[in-house]
C-alpha positions as CSV (number, residue, x, y, z in Angstrom):
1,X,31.5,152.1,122.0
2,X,31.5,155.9,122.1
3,X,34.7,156.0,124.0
4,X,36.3,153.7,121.1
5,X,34.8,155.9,118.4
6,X,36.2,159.3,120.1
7,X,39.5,157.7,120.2
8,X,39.3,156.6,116.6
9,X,38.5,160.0,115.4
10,X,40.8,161.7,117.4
11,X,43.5,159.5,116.2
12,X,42.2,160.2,112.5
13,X,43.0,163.6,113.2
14,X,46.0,163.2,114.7
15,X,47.2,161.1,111.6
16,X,45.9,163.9,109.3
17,X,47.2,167.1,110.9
18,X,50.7,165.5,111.8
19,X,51.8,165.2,108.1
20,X,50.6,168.7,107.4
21,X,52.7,170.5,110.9
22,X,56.2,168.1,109.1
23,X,55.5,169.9,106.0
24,X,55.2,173.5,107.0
25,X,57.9,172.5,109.4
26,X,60.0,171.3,107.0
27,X,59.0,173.9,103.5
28,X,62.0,175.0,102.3
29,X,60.6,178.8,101.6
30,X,60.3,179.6,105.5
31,X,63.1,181.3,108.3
32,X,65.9,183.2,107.6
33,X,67.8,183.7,104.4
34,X,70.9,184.5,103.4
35,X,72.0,185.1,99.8
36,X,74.8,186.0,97.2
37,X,74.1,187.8,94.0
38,X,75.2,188.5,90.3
39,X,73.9,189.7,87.4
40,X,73.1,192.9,85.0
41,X,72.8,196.4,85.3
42,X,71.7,199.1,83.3
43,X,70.4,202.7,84.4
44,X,69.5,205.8,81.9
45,X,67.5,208.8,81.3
46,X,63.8,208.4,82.0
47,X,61.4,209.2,79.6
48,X,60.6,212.7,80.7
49,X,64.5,213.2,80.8
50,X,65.9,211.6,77.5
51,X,67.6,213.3,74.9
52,X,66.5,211.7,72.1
53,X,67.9,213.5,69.3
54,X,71.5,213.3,70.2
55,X,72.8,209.6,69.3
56,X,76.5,210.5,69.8
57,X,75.8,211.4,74.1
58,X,75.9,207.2,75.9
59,X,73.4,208.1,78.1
60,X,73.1,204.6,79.3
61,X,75.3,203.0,82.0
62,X,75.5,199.0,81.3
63,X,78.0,196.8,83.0
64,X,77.9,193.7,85.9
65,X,76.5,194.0,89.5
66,X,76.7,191.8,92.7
67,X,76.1,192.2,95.9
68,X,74.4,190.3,99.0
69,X,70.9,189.8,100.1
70,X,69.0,188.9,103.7
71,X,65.5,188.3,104.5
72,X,62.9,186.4,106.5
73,X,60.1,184.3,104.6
74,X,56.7,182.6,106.0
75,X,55.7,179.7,104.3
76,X,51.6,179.8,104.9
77,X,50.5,177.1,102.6
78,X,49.0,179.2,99.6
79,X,51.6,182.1,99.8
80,X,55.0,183.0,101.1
81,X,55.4,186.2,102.2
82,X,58.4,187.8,103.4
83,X,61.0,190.9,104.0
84,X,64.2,191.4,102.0
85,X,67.0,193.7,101.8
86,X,70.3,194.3,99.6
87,X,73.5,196.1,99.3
88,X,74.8,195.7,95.6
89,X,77.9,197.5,94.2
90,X,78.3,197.9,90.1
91,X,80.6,198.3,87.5
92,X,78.4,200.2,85.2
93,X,80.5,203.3,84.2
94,X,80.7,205.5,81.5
95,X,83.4,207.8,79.9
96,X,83.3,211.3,78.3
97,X,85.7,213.0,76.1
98,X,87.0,216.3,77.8
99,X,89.1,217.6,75.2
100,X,86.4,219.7,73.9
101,X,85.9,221.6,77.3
102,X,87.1,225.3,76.8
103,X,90.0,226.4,78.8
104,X,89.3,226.8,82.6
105,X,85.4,225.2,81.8
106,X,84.2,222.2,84.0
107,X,82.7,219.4,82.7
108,X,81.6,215.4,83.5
109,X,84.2,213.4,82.3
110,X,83.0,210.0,84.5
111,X,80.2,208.8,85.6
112,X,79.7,205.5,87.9
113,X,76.6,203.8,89.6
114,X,78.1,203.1,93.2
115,X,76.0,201.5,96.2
116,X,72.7,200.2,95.8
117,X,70.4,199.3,98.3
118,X,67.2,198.4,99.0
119,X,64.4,197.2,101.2
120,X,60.9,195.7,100.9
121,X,58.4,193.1,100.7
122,X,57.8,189.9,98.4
123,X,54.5,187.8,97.8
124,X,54.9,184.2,96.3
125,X,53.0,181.2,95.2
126,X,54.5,177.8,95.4
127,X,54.4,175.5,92.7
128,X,54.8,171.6,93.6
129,X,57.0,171.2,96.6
130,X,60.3,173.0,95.1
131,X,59.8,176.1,93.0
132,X,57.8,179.3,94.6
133,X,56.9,182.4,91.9
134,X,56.6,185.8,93.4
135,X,56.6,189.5,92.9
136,X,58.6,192.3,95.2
137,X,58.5,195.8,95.8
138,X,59.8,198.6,98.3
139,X,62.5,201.7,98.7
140,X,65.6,201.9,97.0
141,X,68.3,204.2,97.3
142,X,71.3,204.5,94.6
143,X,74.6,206.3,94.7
144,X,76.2,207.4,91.2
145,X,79.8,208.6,91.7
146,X,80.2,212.1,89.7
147,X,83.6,212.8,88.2
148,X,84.1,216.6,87.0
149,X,87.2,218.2,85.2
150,X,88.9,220.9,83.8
151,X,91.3,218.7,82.3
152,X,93.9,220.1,85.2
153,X,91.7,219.7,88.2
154,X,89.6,216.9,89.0
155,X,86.2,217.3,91.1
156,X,84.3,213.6,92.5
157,X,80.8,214.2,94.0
158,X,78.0,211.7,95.0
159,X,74.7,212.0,94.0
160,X,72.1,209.9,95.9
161,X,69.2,209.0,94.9
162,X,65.5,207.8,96.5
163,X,63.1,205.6,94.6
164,X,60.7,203.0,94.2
165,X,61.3,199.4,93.1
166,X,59.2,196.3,91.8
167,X,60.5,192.7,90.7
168,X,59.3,189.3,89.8
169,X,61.3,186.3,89.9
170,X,61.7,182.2,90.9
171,X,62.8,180.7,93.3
172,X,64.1,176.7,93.4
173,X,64.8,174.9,96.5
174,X,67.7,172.4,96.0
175,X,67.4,171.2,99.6
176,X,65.6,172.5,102.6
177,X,68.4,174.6,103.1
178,X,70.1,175.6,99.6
179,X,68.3,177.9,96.9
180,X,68.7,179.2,93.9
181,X,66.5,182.0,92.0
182,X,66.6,184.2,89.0
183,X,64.7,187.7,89.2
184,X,64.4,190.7,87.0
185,X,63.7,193.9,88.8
186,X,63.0,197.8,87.5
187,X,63.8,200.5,89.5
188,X,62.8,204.6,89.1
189,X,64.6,207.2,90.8
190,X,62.6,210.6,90.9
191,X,64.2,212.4,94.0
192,X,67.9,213.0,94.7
193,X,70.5,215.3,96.4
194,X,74.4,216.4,95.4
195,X,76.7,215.4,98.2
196,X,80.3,217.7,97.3
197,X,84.0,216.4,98.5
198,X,83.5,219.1,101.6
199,X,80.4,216.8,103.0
200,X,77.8,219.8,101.7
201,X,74.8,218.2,100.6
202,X,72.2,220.4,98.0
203,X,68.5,220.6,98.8
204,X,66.7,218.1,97.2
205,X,65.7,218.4,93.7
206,X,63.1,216.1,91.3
207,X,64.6,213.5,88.1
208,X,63.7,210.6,86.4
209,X,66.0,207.5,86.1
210,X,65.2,204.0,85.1
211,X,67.3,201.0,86.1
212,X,66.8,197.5,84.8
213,X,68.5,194.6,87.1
214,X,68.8,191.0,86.0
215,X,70.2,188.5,89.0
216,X,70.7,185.3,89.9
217,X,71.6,184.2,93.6
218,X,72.5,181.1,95.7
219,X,71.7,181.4,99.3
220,X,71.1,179.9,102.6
221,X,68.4,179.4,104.9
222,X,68.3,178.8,108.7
């Protein structure tokens, strides 16, 4: 009688437990990701840096991004947690009018947010079976393409910059293997360094730059 009661229990269990292993086998918010982005990109001033009484100066640089996107996410029931990284180009730009520089007189005549990459850490919450909630953060580094003039002479420097970066989106699983999400993410720039045509780079030197992201991706997982 014991014997047939162990074995009932333990077959219980076994009924119980084997369900729960096919699910976190099988949640579509765990392995390896791969993913394709698109979306909107604007980057200005910060607050301690804006000039706010001249409304003629575009300070702001507004135009589409894309890019690609890897990661690795654990699925452990309550919460996925993972690690992410990007490379995303843009085609924010923005134009100046030279013919007011004096004769000889340098001056920024283009300015255009290059590279963009970052790394870090996300934190999510699943919500039914298919859609998982979460909030991201880590390093990011920008590059913003520099073109000077003197109207006869043209000058391009890079100018890199190191900041931090924090996001929230969704995510949707349309198969085990097929996502889709939508994320907004601001980033702030407060360190960054002049890299001239010769390969010179400047010391290091403090700012303050926002950047607002909005993105939607399709990716992969494996």
């Amino acid at each position: 009688m014991k014997l047939g009661l162990s074995l009932l229990a333990a077959a219980s269990v076994a009924a119980i437990a084997t369900p729960a292993a096919a699910q976190d086998y099988d949640s579509p918010f765990t392995g390896l990701k791969v993913e394709g982005l698109v979306g909107y990109d604007s980057s200005r001033p910060g607050s301690s840096e804006d000039i706010d009484n001249a409304d003629d100066i575009d300070q702001s640089l507004d135009d589409l991004n894309y890019g690609v996107g890897v990661g690795y996410d654990i699925d452990a029931g309550a919460v996925v947690v993972g690690i992410e990284g990007e490379y995303m180009e843009s085609e924010a730009s923005s134009e100046y009018d030279t013919s007011t520089f004096g004769a000889g007189a340098f001056g920024v005549s283009n300015i255009e947010a290059g590279r963009d990459l970052y790394i870090g850490a996300r934190v999510g919450a699943p919500i039914g079976d298919r859609a998982l909630v979460y909030a991201k953060g880590g390093y990011t580094n920008a590059r913003y393409n520099v073109l000077a003039t003197d109207n006869t002479t043209d000058i391009g420097t890079d100018i890199d910059l190191d900041g931090w970066r924090a996001g929230a989106g969704v995510e949707f699983a349309l198969s085990n293997n097929l996502y889709a999400k939508a994320e907004y993410r601001y980033s702030n720039y407060q360190e960054g360094e002049v890299e001239a045509p010769s390969g010179l780079e400047s010391d290091r030197f403090d700012l303050d730059v926002d950047r607002h992201q909005g993105v939607v991706g399709i990716g992969l997982r494996f």
